[in-house]
C-alpha positions as CSV (number, residue, x, y, z in Angstrom):
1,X,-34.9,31.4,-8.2
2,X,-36.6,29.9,-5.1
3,X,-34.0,30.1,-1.9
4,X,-34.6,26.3,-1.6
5,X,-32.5,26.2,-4.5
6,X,-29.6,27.9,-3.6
7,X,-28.3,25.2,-1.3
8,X,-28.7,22.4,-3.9
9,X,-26.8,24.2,-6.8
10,X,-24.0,25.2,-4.1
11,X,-24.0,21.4,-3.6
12,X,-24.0,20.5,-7.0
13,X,-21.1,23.1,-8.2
14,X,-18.7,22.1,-5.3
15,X,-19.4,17.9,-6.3
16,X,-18.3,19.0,-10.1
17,X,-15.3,21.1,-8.8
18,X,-14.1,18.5,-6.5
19,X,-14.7,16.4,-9.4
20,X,-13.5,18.0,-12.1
21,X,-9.9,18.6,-10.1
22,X,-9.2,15.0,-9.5
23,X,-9.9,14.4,-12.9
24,X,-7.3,16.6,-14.3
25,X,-5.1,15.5,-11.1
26,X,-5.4,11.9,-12.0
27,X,-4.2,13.0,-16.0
28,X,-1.3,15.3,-15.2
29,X,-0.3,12.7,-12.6
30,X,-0.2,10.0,-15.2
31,X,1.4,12.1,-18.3
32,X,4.6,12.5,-15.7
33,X,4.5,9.0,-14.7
34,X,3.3,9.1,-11.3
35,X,0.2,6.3,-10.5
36,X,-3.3,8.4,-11.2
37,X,-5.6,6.0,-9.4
38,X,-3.7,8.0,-6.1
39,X,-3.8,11.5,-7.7
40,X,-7.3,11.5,-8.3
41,X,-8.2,10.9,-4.4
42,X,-5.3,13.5,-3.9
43,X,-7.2,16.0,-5.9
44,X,-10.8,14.5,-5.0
45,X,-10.4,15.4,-1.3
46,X,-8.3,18.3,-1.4
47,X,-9.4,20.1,-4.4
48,X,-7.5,22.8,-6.4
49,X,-4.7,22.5,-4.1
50,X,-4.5,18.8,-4.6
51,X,-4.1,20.0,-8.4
52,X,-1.6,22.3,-8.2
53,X,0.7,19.6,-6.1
54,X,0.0,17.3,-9.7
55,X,1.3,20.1,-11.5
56,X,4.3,20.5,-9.7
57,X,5.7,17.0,-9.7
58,X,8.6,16.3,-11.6
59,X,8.4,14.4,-14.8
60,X,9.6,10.9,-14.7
61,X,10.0,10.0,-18.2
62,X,11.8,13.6,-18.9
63,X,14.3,12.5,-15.5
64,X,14.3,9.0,-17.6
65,X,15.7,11.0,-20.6
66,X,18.4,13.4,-19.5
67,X,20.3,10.5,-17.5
68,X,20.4,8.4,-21.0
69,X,21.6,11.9,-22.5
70,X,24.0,12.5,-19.8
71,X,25.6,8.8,-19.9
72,X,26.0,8.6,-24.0
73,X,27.5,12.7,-23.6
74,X,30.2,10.9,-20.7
75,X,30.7,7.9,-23.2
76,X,31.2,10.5,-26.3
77,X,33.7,12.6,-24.2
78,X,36.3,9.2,-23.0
């Protein structure tokens, strides 16, 4: 492989990972109800780390869920 090459491909493969990790930031984002148009800037320009922040947010819809839960098991109980 000529050495001029090198550079490009290094290039190349940290455009895709950048890529790739905003991507799956923007998804994981949106499946726990956060806005995904945000996360994938969050995860374009900071990378894995901007992924494992998407990861760790709480889940809105499953927050949405056990306070309906909660309010019908205090309406069961009076």
């Amino acid at each position: 492989m000529p050495d001029e090459l090198i550079p490009t491909l290094f290039i190349i493969g940290l455009l895709v990972h950048f890529l790739v990790c905003a991507g799956l930031s923007a998804y994981i984002a949106d499946e726990k109800g956060c806005k995904g148009i945000n996360w994938f800037f969050i995860g374009l320009f900071s990378g894995i780390h901007g992924l494992i922040a998407a990861a760790g947010l709480p889940d809105k819809f499953f927050d949405h869920f056990c306070e309906e839960d909660e309010i019908i098991e205090n309406e069961e109980t009076n």
